[in-house]
C-alpha positions as CSV (number, residue, x, y, z in Angstrom):
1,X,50.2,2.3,12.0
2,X,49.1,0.8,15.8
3,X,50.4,2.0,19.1
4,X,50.6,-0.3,22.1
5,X,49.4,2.6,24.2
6,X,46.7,3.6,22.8
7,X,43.8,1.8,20.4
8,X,42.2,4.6,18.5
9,X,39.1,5.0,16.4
10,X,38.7,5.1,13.8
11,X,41.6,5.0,11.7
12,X,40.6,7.6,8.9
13,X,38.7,10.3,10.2
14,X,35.5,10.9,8.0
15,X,34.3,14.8,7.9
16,X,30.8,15.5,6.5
17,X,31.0,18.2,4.2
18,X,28.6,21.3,3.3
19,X,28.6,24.5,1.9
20,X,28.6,27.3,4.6
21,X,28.1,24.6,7.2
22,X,30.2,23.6,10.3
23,X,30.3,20.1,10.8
24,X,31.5,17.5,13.1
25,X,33.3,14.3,13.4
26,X,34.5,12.3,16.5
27,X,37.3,10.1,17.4
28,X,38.0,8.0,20.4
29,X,41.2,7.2,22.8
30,X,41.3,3.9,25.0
31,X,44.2,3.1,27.1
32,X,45.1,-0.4,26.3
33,X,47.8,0.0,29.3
34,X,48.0,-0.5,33.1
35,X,49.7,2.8,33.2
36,X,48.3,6.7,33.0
37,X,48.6,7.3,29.3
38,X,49.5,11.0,27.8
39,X,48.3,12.5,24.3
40,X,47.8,15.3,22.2
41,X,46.1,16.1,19.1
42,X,47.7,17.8,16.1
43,X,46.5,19.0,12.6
44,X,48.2,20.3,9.1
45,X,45.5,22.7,9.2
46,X,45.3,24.4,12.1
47,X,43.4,27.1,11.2
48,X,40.8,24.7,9.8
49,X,39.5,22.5,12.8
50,X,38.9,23.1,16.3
51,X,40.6,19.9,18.4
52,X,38.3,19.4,21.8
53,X,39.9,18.3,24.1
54,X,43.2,18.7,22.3
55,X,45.2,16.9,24.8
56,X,44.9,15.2,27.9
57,X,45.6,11.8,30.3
58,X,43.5,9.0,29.9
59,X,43.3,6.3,33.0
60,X,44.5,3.0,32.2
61,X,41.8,0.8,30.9
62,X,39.7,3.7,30.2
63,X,39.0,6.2,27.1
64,X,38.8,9.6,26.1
65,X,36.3,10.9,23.1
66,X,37.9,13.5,21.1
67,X,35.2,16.0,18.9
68,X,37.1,17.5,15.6
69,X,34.8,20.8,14.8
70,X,35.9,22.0,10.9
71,X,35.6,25.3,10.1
72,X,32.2,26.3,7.2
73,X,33.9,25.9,3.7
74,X,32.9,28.9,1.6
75,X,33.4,26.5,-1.2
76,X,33.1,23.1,-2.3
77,X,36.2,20.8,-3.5
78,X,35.5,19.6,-7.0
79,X,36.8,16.0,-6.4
80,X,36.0,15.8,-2.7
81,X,39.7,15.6,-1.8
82,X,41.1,16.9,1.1
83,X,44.8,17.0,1.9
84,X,44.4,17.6,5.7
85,X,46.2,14.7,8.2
86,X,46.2,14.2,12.4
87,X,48.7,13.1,13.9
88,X,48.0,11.7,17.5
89,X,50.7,11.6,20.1
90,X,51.0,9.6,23.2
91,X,53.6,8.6,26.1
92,X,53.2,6.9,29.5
93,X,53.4,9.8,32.5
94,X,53.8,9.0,36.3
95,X,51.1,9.3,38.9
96,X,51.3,12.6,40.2
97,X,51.4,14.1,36.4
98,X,47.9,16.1,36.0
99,X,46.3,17.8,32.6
100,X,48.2,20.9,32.9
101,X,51.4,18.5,32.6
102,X,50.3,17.6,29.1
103,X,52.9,20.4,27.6
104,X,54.3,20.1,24.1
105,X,58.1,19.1,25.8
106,X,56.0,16.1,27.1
107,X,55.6,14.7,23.7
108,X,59.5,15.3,22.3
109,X,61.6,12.2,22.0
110,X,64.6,11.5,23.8
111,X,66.7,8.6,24.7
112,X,64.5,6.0,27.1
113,X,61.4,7.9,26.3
114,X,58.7,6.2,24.5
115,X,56.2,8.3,22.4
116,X,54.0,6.4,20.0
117,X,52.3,8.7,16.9
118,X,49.5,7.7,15.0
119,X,48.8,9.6,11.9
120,X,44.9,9.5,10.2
121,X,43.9,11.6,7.3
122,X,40.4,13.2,6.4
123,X,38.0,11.8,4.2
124,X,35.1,14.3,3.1
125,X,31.8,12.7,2.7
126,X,28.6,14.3,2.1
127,X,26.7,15.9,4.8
128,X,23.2,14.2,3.5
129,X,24.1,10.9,2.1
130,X,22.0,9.7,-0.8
131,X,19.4,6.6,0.3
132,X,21.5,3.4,0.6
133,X,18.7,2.2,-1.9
134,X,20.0,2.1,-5.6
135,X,18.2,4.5,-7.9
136,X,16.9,2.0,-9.9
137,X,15.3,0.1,-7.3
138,X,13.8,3.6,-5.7
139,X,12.5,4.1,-9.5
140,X,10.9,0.7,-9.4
141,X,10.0,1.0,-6.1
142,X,8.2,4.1,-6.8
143,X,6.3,2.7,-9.9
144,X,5.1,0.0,-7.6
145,X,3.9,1.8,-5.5
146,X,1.8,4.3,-7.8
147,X,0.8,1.0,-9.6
148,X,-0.7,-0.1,-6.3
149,X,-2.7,3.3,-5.9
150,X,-3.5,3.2,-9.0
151,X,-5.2,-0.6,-8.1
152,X,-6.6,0.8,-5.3
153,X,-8.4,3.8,-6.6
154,X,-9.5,1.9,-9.9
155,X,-12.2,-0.8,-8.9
156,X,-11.3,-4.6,-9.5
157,X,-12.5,-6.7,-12.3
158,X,-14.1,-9.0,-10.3
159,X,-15.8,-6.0,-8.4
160,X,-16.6,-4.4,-11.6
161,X,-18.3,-7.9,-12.6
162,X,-20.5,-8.0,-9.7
163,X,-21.6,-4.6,-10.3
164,X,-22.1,-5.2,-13.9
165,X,-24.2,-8.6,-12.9
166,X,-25.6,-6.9,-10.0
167,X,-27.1,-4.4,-12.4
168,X,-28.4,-6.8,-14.8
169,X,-29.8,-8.9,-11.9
170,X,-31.7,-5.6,-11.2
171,X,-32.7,-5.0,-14.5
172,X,-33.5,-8.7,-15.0
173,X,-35.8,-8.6,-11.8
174,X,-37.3,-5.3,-13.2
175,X,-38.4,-6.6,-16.4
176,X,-40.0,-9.7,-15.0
177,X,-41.6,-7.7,-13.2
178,X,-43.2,-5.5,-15.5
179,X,-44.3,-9.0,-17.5
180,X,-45.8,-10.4,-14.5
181,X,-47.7,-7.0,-14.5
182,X,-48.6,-7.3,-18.5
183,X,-49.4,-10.8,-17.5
184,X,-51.8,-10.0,-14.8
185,X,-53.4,-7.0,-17.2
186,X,-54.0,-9.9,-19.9
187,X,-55.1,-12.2,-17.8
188,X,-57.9,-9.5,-16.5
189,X,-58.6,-8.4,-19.6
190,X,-59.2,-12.5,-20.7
191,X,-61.2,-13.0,-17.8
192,X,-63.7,-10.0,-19.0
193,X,-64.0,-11.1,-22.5
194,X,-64.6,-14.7,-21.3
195,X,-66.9,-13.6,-19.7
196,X,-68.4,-11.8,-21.9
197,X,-68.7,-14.5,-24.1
198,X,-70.0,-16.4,-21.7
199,X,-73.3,-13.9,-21.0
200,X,-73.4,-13.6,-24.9
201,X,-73.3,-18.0,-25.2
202,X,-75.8,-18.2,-22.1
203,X,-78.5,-15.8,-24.1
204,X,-78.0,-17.1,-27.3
205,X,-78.8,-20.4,-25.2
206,X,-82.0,-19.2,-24.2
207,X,-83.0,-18.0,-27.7
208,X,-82.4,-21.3,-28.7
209,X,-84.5,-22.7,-26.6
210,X,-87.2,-20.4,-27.2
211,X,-86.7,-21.4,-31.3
212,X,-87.4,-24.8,-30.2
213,X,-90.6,-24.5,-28.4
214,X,-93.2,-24.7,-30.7
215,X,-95.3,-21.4,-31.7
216,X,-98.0,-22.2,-29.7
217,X,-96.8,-22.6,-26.8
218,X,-96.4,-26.9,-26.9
219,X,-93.3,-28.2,-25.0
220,X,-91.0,-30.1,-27.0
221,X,-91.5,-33.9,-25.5
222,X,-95.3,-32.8,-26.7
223,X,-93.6,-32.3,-30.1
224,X,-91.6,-35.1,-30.3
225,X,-94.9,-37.7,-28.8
226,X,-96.9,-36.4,-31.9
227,X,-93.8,-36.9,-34.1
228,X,-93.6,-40.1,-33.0
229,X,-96.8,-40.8,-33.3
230,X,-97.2,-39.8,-36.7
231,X,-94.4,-42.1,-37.6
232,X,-95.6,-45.2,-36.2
233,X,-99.2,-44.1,-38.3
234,X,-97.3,-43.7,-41.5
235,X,-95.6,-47.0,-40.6
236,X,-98.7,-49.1,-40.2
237,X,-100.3,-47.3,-43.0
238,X,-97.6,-48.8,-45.7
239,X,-97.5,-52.3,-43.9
240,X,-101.0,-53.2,-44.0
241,X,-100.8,-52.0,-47.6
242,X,-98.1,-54.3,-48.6
């Protein structure tokens, strides 16, 4: 249903429910007129909601907000349905009309009076409204995110790799080092029995030479000059034979 006095907003008026709770909903009045615009508020339920302000004049071209306060349910519908309707009155006054004109006679209908109704009902909604976020993509969400902790606290594999070929790098290093050590020790240890071998060659040398020296004391080119000697003797000796 639409006036052409006033627009009004919205057209159902959604309550927020919860237990035990007062809550709040709003709805708002604009003057689509170039005239000074009457209206009141009613309710089925009187005793349910608290109307502020429940009537009033609204300038033309201008708008009124309108709070509807419902009273703390002790319980909680089963089906979230809710009976409850508001009807909103208005009429065009003259100038000099003020708020305390805005009387319930103001608002009856008579011949050549205009007064436009507007009727919205209530629509309970929960207080705290779920995420807007399906379930299922809060589930997944949530295992992507623990999945991404979980990547974070456990190293990578490349990571892991480096520190597994970091630590055989180390070990690596550490066991050529420990040859270059054994290599060095043997090499010491070769030097020292070459050369020992060496002092044992050297005096073996000089007991040879001392075997070849004759007993008494002749040198050996005197030993070979009498050896030669005697062979060139024992060489004549059979020629002059022949």
């Amino acid at each position: 249903m639409s006036t052409t006095l006033l627009r009004i907003y919205p057209s159902e008026l959604k309550m927020p429910l919860e237990l035990r709770k007062q809550n709040s909903s709003c709805m708002e009045l604009f003057n689509k007129t170039d005239q000074r615009v009457a209206f009141k508020v009613k309710t089925t339920n009187p005793n349910k909601y608290a109307v502020r302000p429940a009537s009033g004049i609204v300038q033309p071209g201008e708008s009124c907000g309108i709070r509807v306060t419902m009273r703390a349910p002790k319980e909680m519908p089963a089906d979230y349905q809710c009976k409850d309707k508001f009807l909103v009155q208005s009429t065009v006054v003259e100038d000099e009309a003020t708020q305390k004109d805005t009387v319930p006679d103001m608002f009856r209908k008579a011949p050549g009076k205009v007064v436009e109704e507007f009727k919205m009902r209530v629509i309970y909604i929960p207080a705290n409204p779920p995420s807007p976020v399906p379930e299922e993509a809060e589930e997944e969400n949530e295992s992507l995110d623990s999945d991404v902790d979980h990547e974070v606290e456990k190293p990578s594999t490349s990571n892991a790799v480096s520190t597994s070929e970091s630590k055989h790098e180390y070990t690596s290093g550490s066991q050529s080092h420990h040859e270059d050590v054994s290599l060095i020790s043997k090499s010491e240890d070769d030097d020292g029995r070459y050369a020992d071998e060496n002092k044992k060659l050297q005096e073996e040398l000089v007991l040879l030479r001392k075997r070849v020296k004759s007993p008494r004391g002749f040198s050996v080119a005197f030993v070979l000059f009498v050896f030669l000697l005697s062979f060139l003797y024992g060489y004549l000796t059979l020629g002059s034979k022949a």
